[in-house]
C-alpha positions as CSV (number, residue, x, y, z in Angstrom):
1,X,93.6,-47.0,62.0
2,X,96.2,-44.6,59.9
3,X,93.2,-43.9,57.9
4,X,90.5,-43.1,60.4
5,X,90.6,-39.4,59.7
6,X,89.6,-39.9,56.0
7,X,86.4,-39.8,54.6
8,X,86.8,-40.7,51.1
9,X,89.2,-44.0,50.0
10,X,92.4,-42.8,49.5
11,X,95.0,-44.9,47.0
12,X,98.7,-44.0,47.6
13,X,101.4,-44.4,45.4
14,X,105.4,-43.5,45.6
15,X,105.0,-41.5,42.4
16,X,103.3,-40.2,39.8
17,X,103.9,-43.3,37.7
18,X,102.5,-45.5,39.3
19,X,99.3,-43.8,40.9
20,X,98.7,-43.5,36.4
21,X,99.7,-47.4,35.6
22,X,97.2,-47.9,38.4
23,X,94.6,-45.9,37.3
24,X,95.1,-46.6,33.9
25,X,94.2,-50.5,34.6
26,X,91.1,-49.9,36.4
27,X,89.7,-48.1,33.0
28,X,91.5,-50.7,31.5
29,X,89.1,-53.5,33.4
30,X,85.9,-51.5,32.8
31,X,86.5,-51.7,29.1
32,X,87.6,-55.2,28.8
33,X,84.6,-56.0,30.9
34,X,82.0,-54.1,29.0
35,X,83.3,-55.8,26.1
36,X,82.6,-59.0,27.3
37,X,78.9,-58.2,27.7
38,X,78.9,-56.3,24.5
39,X,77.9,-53.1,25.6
40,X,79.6,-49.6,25.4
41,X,82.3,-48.4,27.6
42,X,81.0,-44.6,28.7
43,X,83.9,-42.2,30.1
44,X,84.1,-39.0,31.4
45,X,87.8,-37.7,30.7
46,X,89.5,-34.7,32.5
47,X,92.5,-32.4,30.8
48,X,94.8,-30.8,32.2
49,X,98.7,-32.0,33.7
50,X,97.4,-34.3,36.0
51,X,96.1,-37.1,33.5
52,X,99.0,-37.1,30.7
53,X,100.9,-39.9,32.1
54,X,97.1,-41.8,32.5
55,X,96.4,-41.8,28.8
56,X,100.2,-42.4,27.8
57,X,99.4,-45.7,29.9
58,X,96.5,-46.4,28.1
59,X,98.0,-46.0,24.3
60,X,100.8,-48.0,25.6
61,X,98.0,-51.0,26.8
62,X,96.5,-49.8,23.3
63,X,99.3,-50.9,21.5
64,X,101.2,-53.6,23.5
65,X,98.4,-55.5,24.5
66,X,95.9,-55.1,22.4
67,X,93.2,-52.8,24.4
68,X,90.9,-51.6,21.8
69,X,88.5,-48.8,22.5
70,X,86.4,-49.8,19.4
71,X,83.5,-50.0,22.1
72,X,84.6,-46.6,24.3
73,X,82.2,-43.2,24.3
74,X,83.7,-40.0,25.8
75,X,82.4,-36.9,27.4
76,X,85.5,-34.4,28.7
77,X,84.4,-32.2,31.6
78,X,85.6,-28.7,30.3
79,X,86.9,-26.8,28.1
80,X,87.8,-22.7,27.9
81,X,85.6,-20.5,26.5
82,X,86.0,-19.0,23.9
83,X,88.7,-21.3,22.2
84,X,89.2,-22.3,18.9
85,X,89.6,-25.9,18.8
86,X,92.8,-26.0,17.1
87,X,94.5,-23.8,19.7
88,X,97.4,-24.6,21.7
89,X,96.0,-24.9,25.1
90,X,92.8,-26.2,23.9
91,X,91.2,-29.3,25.7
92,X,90.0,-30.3,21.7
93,X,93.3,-30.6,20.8
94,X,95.0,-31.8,24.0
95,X,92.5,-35.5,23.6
96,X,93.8,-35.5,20.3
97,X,97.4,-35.1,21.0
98,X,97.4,-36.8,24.4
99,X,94.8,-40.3,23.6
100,X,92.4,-39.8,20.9
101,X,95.0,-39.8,17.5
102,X,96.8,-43.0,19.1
103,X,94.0,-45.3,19.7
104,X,91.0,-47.2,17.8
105,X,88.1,-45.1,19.4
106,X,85.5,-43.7,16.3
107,X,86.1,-40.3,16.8
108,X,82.2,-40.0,16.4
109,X,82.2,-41.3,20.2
110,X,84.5,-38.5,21.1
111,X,82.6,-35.7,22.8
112,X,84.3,-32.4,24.1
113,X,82.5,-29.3,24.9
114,X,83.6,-26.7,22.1
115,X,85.2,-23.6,22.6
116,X,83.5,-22.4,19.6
117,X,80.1,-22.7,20.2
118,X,77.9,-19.5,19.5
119,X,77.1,-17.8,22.8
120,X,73.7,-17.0,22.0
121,X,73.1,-20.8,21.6
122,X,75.4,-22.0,25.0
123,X,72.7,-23.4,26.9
124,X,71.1,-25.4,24.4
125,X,74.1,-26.8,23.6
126,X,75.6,-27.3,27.5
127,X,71.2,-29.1,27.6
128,X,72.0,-31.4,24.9
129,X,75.5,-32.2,26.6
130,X,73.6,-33.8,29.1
131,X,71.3,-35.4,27.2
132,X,73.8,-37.0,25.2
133,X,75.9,-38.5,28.6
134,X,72.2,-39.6,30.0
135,X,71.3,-41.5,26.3
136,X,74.3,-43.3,26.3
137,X,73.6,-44.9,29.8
138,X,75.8,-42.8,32.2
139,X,79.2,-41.7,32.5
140,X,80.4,-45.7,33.5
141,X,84.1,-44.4,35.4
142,X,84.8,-40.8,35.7
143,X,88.3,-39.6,36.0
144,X,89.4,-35.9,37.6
145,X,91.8,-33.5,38.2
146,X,91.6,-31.1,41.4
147,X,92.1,-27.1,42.0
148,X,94.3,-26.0,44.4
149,X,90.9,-24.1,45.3
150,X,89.6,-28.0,45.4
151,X,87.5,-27.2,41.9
152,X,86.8,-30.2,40.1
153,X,85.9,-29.8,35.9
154,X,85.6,-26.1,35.8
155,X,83.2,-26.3,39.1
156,X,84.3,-23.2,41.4
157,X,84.5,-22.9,45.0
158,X,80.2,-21.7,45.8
159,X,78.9,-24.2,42.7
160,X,75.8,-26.0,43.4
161,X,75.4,-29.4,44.0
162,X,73.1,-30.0,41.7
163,X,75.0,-27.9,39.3
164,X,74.7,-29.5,35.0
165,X,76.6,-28.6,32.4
166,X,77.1,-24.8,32.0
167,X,79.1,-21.5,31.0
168,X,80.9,-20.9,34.2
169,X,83.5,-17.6,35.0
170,X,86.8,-18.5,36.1
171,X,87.9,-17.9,39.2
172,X,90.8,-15.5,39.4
173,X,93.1,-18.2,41.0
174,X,92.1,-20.7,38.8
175,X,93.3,-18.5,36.2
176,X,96.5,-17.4,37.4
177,X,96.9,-21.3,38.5
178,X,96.6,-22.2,34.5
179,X,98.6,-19.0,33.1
180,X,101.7,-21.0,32.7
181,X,99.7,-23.0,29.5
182,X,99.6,-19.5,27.9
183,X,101.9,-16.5,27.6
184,X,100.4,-14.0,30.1
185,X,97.3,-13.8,32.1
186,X,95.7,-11.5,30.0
187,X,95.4,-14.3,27.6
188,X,93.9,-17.2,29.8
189,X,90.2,-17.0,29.0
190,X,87.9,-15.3,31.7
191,X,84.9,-18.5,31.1
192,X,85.1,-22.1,30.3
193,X,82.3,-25.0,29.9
194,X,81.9,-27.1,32.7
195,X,80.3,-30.5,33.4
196,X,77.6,-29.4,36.7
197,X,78.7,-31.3,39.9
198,X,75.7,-33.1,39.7
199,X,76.8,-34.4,36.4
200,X,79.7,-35.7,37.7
201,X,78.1,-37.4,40.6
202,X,76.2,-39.4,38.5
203,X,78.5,-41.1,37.9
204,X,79.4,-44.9,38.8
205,X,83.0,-45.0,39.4
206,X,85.0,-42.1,40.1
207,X,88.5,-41.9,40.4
208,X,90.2,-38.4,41.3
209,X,93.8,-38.1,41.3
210,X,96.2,-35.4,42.6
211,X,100.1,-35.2,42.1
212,X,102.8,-33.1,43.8
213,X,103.1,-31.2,47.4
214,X,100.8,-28.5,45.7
215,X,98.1,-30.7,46.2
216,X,98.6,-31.2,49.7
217,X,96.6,-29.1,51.6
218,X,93.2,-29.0,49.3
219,X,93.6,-33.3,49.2
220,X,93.5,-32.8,52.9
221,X,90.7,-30.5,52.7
222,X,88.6,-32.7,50.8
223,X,89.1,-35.9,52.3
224,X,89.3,-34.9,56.2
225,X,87.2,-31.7,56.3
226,X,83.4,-30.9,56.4
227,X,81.4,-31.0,53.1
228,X,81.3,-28.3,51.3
229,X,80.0,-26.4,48.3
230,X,83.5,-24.1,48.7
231,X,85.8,-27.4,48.5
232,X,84.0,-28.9,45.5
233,X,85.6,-32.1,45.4
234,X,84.6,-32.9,49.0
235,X,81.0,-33.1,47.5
236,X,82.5,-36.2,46.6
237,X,82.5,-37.5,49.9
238,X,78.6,-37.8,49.5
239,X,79.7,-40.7,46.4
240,X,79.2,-43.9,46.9
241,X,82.2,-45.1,44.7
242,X,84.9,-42.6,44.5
243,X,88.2,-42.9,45.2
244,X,91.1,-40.6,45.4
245,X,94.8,-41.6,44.3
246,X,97.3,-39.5,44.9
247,X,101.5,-40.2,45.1
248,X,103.0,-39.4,48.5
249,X,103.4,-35.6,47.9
250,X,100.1,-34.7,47.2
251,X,99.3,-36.9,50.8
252,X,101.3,-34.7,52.8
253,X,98.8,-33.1,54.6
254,X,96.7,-36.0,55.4
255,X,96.6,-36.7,59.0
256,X,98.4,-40.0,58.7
257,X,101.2,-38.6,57.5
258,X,101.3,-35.2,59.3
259,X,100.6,-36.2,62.5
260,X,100.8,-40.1,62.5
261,X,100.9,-39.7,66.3
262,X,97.1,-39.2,66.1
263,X,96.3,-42.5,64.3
264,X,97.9,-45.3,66.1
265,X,101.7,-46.4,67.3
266,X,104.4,-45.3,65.5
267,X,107.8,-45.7,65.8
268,X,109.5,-42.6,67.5
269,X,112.9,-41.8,65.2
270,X,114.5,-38.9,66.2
271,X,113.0,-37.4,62.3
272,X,110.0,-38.3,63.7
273,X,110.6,-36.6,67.2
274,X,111.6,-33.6,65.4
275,X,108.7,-33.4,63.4
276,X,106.2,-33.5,65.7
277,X,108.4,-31.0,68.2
278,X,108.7,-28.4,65.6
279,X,104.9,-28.3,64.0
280,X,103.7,-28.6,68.1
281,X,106.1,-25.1,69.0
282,X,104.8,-23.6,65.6
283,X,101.8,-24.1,66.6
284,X,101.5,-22.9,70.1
285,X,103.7,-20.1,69.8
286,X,106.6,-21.2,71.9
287,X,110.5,-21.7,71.5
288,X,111.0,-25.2,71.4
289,X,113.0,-25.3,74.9
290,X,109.9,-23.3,76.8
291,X,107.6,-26.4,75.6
292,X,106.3,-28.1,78.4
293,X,104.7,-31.5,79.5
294,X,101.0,-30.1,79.4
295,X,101.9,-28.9,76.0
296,X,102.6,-32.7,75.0
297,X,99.2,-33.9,75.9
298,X,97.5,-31.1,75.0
299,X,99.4,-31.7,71.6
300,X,98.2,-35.5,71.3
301,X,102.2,-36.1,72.0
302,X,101.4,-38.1,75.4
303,X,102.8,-41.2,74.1
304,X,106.2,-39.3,73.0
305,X,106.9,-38.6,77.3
306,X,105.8,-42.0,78.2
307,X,108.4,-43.2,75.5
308,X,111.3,-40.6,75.8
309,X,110.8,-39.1,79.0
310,X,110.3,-35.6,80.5
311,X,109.9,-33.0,78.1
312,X,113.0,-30.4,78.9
313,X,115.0,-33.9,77.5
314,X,113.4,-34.2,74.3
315,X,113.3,-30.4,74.0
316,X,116.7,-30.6,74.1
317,X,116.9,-32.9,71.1
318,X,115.4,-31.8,68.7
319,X,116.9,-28.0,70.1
320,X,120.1,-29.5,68.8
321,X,119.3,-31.1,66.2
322,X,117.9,-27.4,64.7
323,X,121.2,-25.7,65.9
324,X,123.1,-28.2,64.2
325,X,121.5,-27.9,61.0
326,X,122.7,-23.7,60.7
327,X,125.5,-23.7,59.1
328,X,127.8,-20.7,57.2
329,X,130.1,-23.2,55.8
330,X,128.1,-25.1,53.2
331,X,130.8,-26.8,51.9
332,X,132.7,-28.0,55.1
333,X,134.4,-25.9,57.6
334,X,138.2,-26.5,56.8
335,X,140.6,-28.2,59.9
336,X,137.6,-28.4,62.0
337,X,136.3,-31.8,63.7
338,X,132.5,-31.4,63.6
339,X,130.9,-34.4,64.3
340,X,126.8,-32.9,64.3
341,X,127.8,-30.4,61.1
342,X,126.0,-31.1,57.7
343,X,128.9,-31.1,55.4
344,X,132.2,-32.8,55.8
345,X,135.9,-30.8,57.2
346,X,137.4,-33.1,54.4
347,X,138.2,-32.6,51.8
348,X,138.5,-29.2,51.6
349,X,138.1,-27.5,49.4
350,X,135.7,-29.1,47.7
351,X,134.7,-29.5,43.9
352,X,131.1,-28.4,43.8
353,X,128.6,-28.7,40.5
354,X,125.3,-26.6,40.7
355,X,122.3,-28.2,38.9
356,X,120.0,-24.9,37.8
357,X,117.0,-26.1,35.4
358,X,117.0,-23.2,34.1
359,X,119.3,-20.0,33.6
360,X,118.6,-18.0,36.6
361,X,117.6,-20.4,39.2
362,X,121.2,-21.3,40.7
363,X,121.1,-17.6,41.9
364,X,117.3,-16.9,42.9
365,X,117.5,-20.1,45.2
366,X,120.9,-20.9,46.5
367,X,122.5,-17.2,45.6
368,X,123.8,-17.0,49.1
369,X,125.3,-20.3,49.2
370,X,126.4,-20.4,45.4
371,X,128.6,-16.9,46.8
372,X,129.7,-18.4,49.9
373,X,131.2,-21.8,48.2
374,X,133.1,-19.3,46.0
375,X,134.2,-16.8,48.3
376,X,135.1,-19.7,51.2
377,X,137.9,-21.3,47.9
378,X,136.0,-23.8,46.5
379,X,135.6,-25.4,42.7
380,X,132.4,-24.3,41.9
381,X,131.0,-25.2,38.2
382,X,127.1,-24.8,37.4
383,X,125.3,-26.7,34.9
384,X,122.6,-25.0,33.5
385,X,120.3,-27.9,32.7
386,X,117.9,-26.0,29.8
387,X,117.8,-22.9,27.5
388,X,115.1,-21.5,29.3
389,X,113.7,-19.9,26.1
390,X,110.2,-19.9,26.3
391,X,110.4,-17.8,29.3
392,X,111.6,-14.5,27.2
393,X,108.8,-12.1,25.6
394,X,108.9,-11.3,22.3
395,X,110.3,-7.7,23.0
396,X,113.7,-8.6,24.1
397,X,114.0,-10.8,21.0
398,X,113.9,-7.4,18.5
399,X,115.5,-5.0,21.1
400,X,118.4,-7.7,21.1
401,X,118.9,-7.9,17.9
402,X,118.8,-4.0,17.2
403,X,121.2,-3.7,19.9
404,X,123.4,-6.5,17.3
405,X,122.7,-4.3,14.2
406,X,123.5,-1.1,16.1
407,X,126.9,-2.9,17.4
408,X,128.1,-3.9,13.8
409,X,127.0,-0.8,12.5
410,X,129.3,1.2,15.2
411,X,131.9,-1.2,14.6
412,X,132.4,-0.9,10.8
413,X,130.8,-4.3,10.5
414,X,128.1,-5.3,7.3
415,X,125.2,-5.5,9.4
416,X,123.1,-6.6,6.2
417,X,122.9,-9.9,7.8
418,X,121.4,-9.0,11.1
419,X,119.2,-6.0,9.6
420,X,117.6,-9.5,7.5
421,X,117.3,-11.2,10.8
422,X,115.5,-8.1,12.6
423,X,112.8,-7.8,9.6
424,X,112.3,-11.3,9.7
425,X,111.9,-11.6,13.4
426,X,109.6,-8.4,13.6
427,X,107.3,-9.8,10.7
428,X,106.7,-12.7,12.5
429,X,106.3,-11.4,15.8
430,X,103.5,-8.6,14.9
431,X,101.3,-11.3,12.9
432,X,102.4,-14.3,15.9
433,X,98.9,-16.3,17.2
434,X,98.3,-16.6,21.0
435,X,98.3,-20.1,20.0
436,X,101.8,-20.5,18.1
437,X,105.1,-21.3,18.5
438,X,108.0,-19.2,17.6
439,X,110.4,-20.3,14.9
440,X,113.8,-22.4,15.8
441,X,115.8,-19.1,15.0
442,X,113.2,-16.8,17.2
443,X,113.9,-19.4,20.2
444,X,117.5,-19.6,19.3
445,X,118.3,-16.1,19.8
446,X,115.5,-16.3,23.4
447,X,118.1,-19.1,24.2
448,X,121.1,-16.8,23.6
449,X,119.5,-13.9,25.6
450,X,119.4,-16.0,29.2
451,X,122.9,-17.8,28.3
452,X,124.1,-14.1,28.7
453,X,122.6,-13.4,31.6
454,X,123.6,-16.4,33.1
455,X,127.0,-16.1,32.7
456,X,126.6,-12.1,33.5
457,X,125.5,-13.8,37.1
458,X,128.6,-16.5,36.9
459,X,131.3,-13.5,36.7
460,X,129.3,-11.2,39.2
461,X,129.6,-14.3,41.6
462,X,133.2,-15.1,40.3
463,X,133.0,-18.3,38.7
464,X,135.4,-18.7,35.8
465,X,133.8,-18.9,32.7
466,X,135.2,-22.4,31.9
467,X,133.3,-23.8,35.2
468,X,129.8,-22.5,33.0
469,X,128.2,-25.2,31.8
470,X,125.2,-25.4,29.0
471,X,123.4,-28.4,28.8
472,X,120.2,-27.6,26.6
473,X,119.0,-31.0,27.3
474,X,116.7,-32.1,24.7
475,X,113.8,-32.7,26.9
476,X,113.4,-29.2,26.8
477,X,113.6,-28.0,23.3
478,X,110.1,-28.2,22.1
479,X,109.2,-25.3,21.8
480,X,106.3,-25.5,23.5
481,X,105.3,-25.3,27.2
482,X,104.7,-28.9,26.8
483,X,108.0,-30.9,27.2
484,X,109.4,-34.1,26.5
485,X,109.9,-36.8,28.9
486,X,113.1,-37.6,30.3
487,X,115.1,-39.0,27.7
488,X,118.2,-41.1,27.2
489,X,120.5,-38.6,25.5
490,X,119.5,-36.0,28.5
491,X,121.6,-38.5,31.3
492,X,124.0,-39.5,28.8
493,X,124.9,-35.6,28.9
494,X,124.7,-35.5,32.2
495,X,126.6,-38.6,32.6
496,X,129.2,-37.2,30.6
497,X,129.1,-33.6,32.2
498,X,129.7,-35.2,36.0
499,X,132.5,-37.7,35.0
500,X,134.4,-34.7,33.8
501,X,134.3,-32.7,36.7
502,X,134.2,-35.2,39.5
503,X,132.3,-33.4,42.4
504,X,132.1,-34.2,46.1
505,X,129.3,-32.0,46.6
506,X,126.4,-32.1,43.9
507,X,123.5,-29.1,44.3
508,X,120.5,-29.3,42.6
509,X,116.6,-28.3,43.0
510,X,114.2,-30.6,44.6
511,X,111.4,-28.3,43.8
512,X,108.5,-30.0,42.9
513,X,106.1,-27.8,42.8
514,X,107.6,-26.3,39.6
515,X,104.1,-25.7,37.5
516,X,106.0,-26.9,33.9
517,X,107.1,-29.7,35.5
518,X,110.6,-28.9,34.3
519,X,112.6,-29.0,37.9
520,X,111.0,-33.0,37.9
521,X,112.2,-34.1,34.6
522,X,115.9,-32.2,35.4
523,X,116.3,-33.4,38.9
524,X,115.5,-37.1,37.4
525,X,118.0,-36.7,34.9
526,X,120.6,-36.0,38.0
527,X,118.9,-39.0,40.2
528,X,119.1,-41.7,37.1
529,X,122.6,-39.9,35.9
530,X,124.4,-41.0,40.0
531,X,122.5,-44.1,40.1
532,X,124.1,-45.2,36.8
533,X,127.6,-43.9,37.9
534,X,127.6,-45.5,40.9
535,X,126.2,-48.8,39.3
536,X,129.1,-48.5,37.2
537,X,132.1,-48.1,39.8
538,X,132.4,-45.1,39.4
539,X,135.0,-44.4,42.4
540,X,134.1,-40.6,42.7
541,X,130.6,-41.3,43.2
542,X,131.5,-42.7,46.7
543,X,132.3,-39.5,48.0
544,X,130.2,-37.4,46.5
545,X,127.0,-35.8,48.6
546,X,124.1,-34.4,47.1
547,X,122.3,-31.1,48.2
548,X,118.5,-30.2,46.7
549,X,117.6,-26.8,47.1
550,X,113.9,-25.6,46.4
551,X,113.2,-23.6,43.5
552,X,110.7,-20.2,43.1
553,X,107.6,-21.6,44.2
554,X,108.2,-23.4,47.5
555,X,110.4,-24.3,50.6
556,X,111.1,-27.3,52.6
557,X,109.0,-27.4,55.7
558,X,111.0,-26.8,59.3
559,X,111.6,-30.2,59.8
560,X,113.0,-31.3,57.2
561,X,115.7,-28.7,56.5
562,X,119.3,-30.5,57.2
563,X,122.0,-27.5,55.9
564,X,120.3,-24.0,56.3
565,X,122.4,-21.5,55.6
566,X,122.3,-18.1,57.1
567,X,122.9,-14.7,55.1
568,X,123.4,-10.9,56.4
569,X,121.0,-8.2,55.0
570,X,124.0,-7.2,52.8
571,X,124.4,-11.0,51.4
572,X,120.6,-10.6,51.0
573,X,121.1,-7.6,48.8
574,X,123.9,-8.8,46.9
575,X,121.9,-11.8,45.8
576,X,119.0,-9.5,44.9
577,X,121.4,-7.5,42.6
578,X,122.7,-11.1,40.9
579,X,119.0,-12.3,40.3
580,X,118.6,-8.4,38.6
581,X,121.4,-9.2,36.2
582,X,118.4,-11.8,34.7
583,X,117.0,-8.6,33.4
584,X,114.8,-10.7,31.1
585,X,113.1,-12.4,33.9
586,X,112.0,-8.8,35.7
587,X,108.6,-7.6,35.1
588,X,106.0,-9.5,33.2
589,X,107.9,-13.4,33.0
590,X,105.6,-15.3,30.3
591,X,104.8,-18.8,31.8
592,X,105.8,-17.7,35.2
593,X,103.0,-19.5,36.8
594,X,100.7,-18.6,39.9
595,X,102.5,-16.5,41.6
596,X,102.4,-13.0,40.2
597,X,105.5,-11.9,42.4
598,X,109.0,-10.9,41.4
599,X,111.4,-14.0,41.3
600,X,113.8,-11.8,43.5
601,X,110.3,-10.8,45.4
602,X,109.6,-15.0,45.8
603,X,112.8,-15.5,47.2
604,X,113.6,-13.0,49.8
605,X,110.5,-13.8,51.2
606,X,110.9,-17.4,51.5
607,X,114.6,-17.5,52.8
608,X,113.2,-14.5,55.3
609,X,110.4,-16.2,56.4
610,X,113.1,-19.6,56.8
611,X,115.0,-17.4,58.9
612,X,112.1,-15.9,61.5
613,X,111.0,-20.0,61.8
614,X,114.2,-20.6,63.3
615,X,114.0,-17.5,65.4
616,X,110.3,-18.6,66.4
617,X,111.2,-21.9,67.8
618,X,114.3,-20.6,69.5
619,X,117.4,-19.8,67.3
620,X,119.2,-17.3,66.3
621,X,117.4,-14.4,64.7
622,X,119.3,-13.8,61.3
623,X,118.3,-11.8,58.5
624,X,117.8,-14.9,56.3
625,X,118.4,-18.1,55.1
626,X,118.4,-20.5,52.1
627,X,117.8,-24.7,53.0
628,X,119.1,-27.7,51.8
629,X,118.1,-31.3,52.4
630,X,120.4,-34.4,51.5
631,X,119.5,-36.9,48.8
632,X,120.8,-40.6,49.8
633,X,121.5,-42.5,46.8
């Protein structure tokens, strides 16, 4: 059985979407069905990224077919402490915004713990939390989020079982995990209260779901591993009605999908072959050519001889099949026939278009290979997909701005103008709440500040300025960390942008893992922009191949990569002094997420650590390389 390894249900779905429609309904059936027997609906509701496109799914069943929620009583697990309910990242606030504003529900039935509650009187209050949930007959379905730490509500790795509602501290990781809600750590509250595990198991349905490869490895934790009071959510193994659903990323790690071998037949591709080849050298140590047949059935890869043959053979394979992946033409080595190399000979050279959500992440993840295209004669635009303006502190808004006054002033210009501007922005700025946003001008000149450095990085690399393209799509512009979803203008702009310039060789990032979720929304706006094209005739489209690189946070694993491309230590350093020219992106980033590292820091280790993978299992040793994987549309 694929699933014999698992010891909670697991429900997976291709996306994100539809794991939510599907959650979503099953609320949606609890309701409906309590409302036939004329009782109340009790839920327990969790905050947070992971639920948003749940309750958008349950306004739109709301409004569209006529769910009502007249009967519904809420209880939210958590909330930060101490947080005014009004505040941008509060959970009071979020229900609002994200389900409670857009229903029918009495907001007398909506319960959230409060951020505001005296200290002096928190356990009373957390006591009569419980009390409230237990007179109301029990939490009836219970949805939740996961940790990467595998805490569920606010219940840390070492909480009790039998754990209520309480004032908890906040595990450093948790709080670097949610810093990207609020401008710097220092601002993400040290306590938060929790629903008590015990709580939680009370209730009758459970339904925890998990998105993106981030999830992974604590989903696998919690389903496949031991319980345990340091995994939280594997407590919920010990349920008799929970259920995890999860999209295909956030299964990764599961067993049946990371070593399918174990579970059953499978069908042995040579993707397949390589995969299991790979993570069996990794883990023994060895180059993939001194892998032996003992190795194989020590490895559970018995079946893979019997099928294939001796192992020196299939050693040889996938041996291959890594060599031929390295690469230091990404675009195509000119008058050259090939056959096993990524990119094609022809045509050459080659109109290229770089995809970079942001300002600065064309250079912090493909710098070598955004160089190389240049320097090896082809047509290289980049796109820059969004302003990028939340990620700029308030500093380098007034120091840029003096810098304009000073310049006008030196050049005989009336500076009265900007000198208005300045006092404005610094009056602001000093009396500015954690919680607010900054005004359209304040973003508008945090907007101009990366376009600078962006084309600063353009000209460093070479690129001439009319191949720098701005996008700003409107997703984006919210002003908050919170962003739109994608829209229609954002591919018609896209749209527009490709049919102009007519690549054969798209680039753009596949990272997923991207906590603002803006790398998603920007490489969908590509994906729906070529299906469209091609949909349309587009004849260009045809031979046009698209690259995703990943972004800051993450890498593609081994045996996936398809292009890598290698880079000298002085390549390395160059593109260390081209991510430097981002100088508003050095230091302390706001919203830079859980990783407290350098972007150029992020990056040298990941393309090192590419590099040594490929020495491990029997390549070349080089000092590092960036990796690519092909999108098939």
């Amino acid at each position: 059985m694929v699933d014999s390894f698992e010891k909670i249900p697991v429900r997976i779905f291709n996306n994100l979407k539809e794991g939510s429609v599907f959650i979503a309904h099953e609320i949606a059936g609890i309701i409906r069905q309590k409302q036939a027997e004329g009782k109340n609906c009790v839920l327990g509701l969790a905050t947070g990224s992971s639920p948003k496109t749940v309750y958008a799914e349950l306004v739109r069943l709301h409004r569209e077919e006529g769910l009502s929620f007249k009967n519904v009583i809420t209880f939210n697990l958590d909330e930060y402490y101490p947080i005014t309910n009004d505040a941008l990242q509060s959970y009071n606030r979020y229900m609002k915004e994200q389900l409670f504003n857009h229903v029918d529900i009495n907001p007398a039935n909506c319960h959230i713990p409060n951020g505001e509650w005296p200290k002096e009187n928190i356990k009373k209050h957390c006591a009569e939390y419980d009390a409230m949930i237990e007179a109301a007959g029990g939490i009836d379905a219970q949805i939740l989020g996961i940790g990467n730490n595998g805490h569920i509500g606010f219940n840390e790795p070492g909480s009790s079982r039998f754990s209520r509602t309480r004032l908890i501290t906040l595990e450093n990781s948790t709080r670097i995990a949610n810093s990207f809600e609020f401008a710097n750590i220092s601002q993400v509250p040290r306590l938060a209260v929790t629903m008590g595990i015990d709580t939680i198991m009370k209730a009758k349905k459970i339904y925890l779901m998990a998105w993106g490869p981030m999830k992974a490895p604590v989903i696998q934790k919690a389903v496949e591993d031991e319980v345990t009071e340091q995994i939280p959510a594997s407590l919920l193994q010990q349920h008799n009605d929970a259920v995890f659903v999860v999209d295909e990323m956030a299964a990764a790690d599961l067993t049946r999908f990371r070593s399918p071998w174990l579970t059953g037949d499978i069908e042995w591709t040579p993707q397949m072959v390589k995969k299991a080849v790979v993570n069996m050298a990794l883990k023994s140590g060895k180059p993939v050519l001194g892998l032996t047949n003992s190795d194989y059935n020590d490895n559970g890869l018995g079946d893979l001889l019997v099928e294939k043959g001796d192992a020196y053979e299939i050693n040889l394979q996938v041996f291959y099949m890594l060599r031929d992946s390295i690469t230091g033409w990404p675009g195509g080595k000119p008058n050259a026939v090939i056959p096993a190399h990524p990119e094609r000979s022809t045509p050459y050279p080659k109109t290229c278009i770089i995809f970079s959500p942001h300002p600065d992440d064309d250079i912090i993840s493909m710098g070598g290979t955004f160089m190389r295209l240049h320097d090896q004669g082809h047509d290289v635009h980049v796109a820059y997909q969004t302003s990028g303006n939340i990620a700029v502190t308030d500093e380098f808004v007034t120091r840029f701005i003096d810098f304009a006054v000073g310049f006008e002033e030196i050049s005989g210009i009336d500076s009265s103008k900007s000198r208005d501007i300045l006092a404005k922005a610094q009056q602001f700025l000093a009396t500015k709440k954690p919680s607010e946003s900054d005004t359209p001008e304040i973003r508008s000149i945090k907007g101009l500040i990366r376009r600078g450095e962006a084309k600063a990085t353009c000209r460093y690399v070479g690129i001439k300025d009319e191949n720098i393209h701005f996008q700003n799509l409107p997703f984006y512009e919210t002003g908050k960390i919170e962003k739109n979803p994608m829209g229609e203008e954002d591919v018609v702009i896209t749209m527009e942008l490709l049919r102009k310039v007519k690549p054969q060789q798209i680039f753009c990032a596949g990272d997923l893992a991207d906590p603002h979720g803006t790398h998603k929304v920007c490489l969908d706006v590509v994906f729906e922009s070529m299906r469209r094209l091609k949909a349309a005739g587009d004849e260009w489209v045809k031979d046009c191949w698209v690259w995703l690189y990943k972004g800051a946070w993450q890498e593609w694993n081994i045996e996936e990569i398809e292009m890598a491309i290698p880079m000298s230590p002085d390549q390395v350093m160059k593109k260390r002094f081209g991510i430097f020219i981002h100088q508003s992106q050095k230091d302390m980033v706001p919203f830079q997420g859980s990783d407290s590292r350098e972007f150029w820091q992020r990056a040298e280790d990941r393309n090192a650590n590419t590099a040594r993978l490929y020495a491990q299992l029997g390549l070349t040793q080089y000092a590092a390389m960036e990796a690519f994987v092909r999108w098939h549309y």
